[in-house]
N, C-alpha and C positions, 0 to 999 in steps of 0.2 A: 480212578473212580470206581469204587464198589458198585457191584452190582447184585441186584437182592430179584429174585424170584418168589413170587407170590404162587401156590400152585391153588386153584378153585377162583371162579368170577362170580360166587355168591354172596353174599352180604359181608362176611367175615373179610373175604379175601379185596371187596373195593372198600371197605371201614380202612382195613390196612391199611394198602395201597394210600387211597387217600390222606390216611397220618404222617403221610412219610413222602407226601410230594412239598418239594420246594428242599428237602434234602441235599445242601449244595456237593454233597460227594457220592450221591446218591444216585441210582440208576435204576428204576423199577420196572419189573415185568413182571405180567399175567399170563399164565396160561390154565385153560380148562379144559376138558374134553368135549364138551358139550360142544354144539354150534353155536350156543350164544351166551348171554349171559342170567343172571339171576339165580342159579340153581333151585333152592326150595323156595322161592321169589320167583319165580319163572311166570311168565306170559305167553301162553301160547294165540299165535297169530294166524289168520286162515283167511282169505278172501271175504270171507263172510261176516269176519269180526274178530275180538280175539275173546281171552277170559284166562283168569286169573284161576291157574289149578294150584296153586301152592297155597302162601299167605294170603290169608284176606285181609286182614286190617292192620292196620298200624297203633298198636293205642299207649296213654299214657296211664303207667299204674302209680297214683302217686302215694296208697299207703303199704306199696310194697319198697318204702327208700329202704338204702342202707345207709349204716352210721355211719358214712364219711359222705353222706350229701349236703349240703347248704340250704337254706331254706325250708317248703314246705316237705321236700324229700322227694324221689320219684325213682320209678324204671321206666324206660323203655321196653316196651313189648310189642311181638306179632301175634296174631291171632292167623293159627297155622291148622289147618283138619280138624276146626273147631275146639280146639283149644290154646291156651295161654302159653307164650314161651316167652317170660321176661330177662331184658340182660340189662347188668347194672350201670349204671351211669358212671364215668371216670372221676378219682377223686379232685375234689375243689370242683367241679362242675355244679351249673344250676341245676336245680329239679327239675324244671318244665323242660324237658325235651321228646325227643322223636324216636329213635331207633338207634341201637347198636350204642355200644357202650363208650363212645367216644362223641358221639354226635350231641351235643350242646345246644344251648338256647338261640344260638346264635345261628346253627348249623340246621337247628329247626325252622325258625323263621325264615331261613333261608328257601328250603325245601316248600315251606307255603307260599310265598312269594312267586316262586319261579312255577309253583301251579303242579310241582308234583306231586304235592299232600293237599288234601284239603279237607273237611271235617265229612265223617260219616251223618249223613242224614236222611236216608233212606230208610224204609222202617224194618227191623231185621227182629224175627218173633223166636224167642227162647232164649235169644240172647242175657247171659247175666251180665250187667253194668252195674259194679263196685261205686259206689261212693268217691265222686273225686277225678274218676279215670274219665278221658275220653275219649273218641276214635274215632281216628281217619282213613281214607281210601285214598289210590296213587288213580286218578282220571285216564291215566295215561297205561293202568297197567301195574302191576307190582313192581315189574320186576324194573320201570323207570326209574326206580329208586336206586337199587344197585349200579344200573347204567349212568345216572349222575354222577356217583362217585366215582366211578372208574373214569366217568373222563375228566371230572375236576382231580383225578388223583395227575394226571399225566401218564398217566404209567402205558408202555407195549402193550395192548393186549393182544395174544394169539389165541383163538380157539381151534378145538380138534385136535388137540395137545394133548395124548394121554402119555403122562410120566409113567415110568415102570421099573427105571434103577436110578439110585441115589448113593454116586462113587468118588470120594476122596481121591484127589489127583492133583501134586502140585501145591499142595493149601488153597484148594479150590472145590466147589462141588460143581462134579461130572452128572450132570443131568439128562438122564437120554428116556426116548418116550422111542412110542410106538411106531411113529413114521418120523421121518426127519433128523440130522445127525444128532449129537451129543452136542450141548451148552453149558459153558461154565460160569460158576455165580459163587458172590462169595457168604451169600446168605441166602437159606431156601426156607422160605414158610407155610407149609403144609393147613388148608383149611378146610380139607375130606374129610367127611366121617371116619372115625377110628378104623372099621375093618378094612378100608381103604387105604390108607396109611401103615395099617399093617402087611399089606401083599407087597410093598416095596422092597425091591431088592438091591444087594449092591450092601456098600460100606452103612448106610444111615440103618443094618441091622443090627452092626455092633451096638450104634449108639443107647441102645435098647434095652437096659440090662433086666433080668429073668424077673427079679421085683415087677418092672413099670411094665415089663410086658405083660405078667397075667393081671395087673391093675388097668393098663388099654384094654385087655379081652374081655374082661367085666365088664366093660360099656354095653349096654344093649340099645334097641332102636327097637320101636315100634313103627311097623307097615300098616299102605293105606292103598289104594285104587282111587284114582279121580277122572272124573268122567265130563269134557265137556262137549256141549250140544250147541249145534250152531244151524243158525235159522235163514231164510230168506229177509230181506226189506219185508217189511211191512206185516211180519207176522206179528200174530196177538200170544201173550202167553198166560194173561186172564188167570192173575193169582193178587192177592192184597198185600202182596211181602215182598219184597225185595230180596229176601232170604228168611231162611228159616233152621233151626237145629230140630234135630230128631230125635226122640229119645225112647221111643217106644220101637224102634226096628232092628232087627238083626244086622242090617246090612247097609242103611243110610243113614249117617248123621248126619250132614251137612247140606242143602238146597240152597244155590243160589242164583238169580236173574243177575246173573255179570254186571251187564251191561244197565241195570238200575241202581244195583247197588254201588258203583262208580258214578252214577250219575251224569251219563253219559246219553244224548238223543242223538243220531241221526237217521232222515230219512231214507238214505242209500247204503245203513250197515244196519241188517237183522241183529234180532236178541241172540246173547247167548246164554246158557242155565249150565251153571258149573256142579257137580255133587260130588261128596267126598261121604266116602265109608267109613265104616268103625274100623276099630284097630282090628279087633277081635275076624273081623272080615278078612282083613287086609292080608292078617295071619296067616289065618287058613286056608286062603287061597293064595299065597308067596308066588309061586311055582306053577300056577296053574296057566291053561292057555289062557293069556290077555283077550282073544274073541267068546270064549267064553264064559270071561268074567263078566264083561259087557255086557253079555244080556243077560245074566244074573243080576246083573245093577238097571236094568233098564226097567227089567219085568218089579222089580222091587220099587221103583221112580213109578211106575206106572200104577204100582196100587195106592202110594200115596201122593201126587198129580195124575189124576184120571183124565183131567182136560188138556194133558198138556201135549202140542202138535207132535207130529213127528217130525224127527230135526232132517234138514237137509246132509248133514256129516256132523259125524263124531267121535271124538280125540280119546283115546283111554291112557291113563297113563298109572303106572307102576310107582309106587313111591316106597322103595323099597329100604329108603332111609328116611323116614317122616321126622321123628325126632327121638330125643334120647327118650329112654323109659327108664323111670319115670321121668317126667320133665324137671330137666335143671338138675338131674344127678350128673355125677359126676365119681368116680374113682373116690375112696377114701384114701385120703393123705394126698389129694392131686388138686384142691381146691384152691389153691395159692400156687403163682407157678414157682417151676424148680430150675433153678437155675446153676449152672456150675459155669465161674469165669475166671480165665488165666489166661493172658496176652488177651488176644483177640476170639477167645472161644466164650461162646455164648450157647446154652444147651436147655431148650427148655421143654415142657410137657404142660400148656398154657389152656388151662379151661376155663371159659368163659368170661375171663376177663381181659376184652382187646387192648384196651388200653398201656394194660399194665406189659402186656405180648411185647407192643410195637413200642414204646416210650425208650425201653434201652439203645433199640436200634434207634430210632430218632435222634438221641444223643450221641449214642455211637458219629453217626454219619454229620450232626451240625457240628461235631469237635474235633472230626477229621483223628477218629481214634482207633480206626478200620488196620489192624494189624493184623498179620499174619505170621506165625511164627511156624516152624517145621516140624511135623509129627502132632500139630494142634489140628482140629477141626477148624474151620470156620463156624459161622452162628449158624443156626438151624434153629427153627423154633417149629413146635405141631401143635396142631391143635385137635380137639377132639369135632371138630364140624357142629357143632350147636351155635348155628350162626343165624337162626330166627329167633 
């Protein structure tokens, strides 16, 4: 039985995962470094409540289709630091769907159903709505989105797993991280951001040649600071928005009442107010102490909500990979993946479209055509981390 390693538990990495469960020669395992899961999906949780410092919504762009959709056309998109990251729908798929480029009509009503998507209705001021689009919130949190998949995938999942050499050994890949011995797999799929991906060490640097590397080092990412605030039971936060974009500050684009715009009440969990910065912020303060970003973002929160309490605690967090810059670039000549296949090697450099990533291995593993030959790699597929 093949065994395929997933590396990242963020959207990319359970879409995966999940295309590739019921796999009958298949054996899937996750591992991320984080404690849990979600990455730019993430949820942060605290006695007091939680709130969604990454994506906010989930929405449907439908006249951003591409020519191989069916129907009225559509993407999939998050709505991530205040703005649009869409990924394409798989070909022959319906238009109307949810998230990530695999996930279908079917796969979306699924997700409403079981209560982890449900329409945004909360009233959210500066926001642009397209023509057509609409958008949802996860009740439960963003990142229960990623967590569905991962355990509708089946798959292992381990966290606190940091990979850090990737070694050919046997016609197998030697996988070893930071604590814990070496694991071997006979397919690894990479779902970090590009710089990430590049500090790997080991044999997966040959794979690498001088072209694709400085077309990986092109990638860039724009950074962000998100800040959430977390309240006692029963505080008031006496604002008429659920959220709101900023456009007039240096320093906050984004205000959000979490906990309303989820549409979520209870009387024994306080509000929480999530805010996210400009890039331009995020930038120039990369490096700086995280306690004195915070109240650089506090005293700025403070002049545009004057009413708003003081929170009981609150999270800062570093989003030091927010998304690609521009959104949905991508490498020139790297927008189709690249493949090289002989026996059982599979080599790819896979941007932005999962589908087309996971589909060979898919067949690979239902046809039972998982070979190894000697002096070949095994599959290896990367991706560049544009998984909102």
């Amino acid at each position: 039985m093949a065994r395929v390693l997933v590396v990242g538990a963020g959207l990319t990495g359970a879409a995966g995962a999940a295309l590739l469960r019921g796999a009958p020669r298949g054996q899937v395992a996750v591992w991320d470094k984080a404690r849990g899961a979600g990455g730019r999906m993430s949820t942060t949780r605290t006695d007091r409540g939680s709130a969604d410092l990454g994506a906010q919504f989930v929405t449907c762009e439908p006249e951003l289709a591409g020519p191989r959709l069916s129907g009225c056309g559509g993407r999939a998109a998050v709505q991530s630091f205040g703005e649009m990251l869409c990924i394409p729908l798989p070909p022959g798929q319906a238009a109307d769907s949810s998230i990530a480029g695999s996930l279908a009509l079917s796969f979306y009503e699924e997700l409403v159903t079981h209560g982890i998507l449900q329409p945004l209705t909360a009233p959210v001021e500066g926001m642009v709505v397209r023509e057509g689009s609409r958008n949802y919130v996860a009740p439960q949190g963003i990142s229960s989105v990623v967590k569905y998949y991962l355990e509708q995938s089946g798959a292992e999942v381990s966290y606190e797993q940091h990979v850090t050499h990737i070694s050919l050994r046997d016609g197998r890949w030697e996988v070893s991280r930071k604590a814990g011995p070496p694991e071997h797999f006979d397919v690894v799929i990479l779902t970090m951001p590009v710089p990430q991906i590049l500090q790997l060490q080991g044999d997966i640097v040959n794979i690498i040649n001088e072209s694709q590397k400085q077309q990986l080092e092109s990638v860039s990412y724009s950074s962000r600071y998100a800040l959430g605030l977390f309240y006692e039971a029963g505080t008031g936060i006496g604002v008429p928005w659920a959220a709101q974009y900023i456009t007039d500050n240096p320093c906050v684009r984004f205000i959000s009442i979490d906990n309303e715009k989820r549409n979520i009440e209870s009387p024994d969990i306080g509000p929480s107010v999530v805010v996210h910065t400009t890039v331009t912020f995020g930038s120039q303060h990369l490096d700086s102490d995280p306690a004195e970003v915070q109240q650089i973002i506090l005293s700025h929160l403070q002049k545009i909500v004057p009413s708003l309490p003081k929170p009981s605690s609150i999270k800062c967090h570093r989003w030091r990979y927010s998304q690609v810059a521009p959104p949905g670039s991508a490498p020139r000549g790297m927008e189709q993946p690249l493949f090289q296949e002989g026996g059982g090697r599979v080599t790819g450099f896979i941007f932005k479209k999962i589908q087309a990533k996971i589909s060979p291995l898919e067949r690979t593993f239902c046809h039972g055509e998982v070979k190894q030959k000697q002096q070949q790699p095994p599959p290896v597929v990367q991706q560049d981390g544009q998984d909102l």
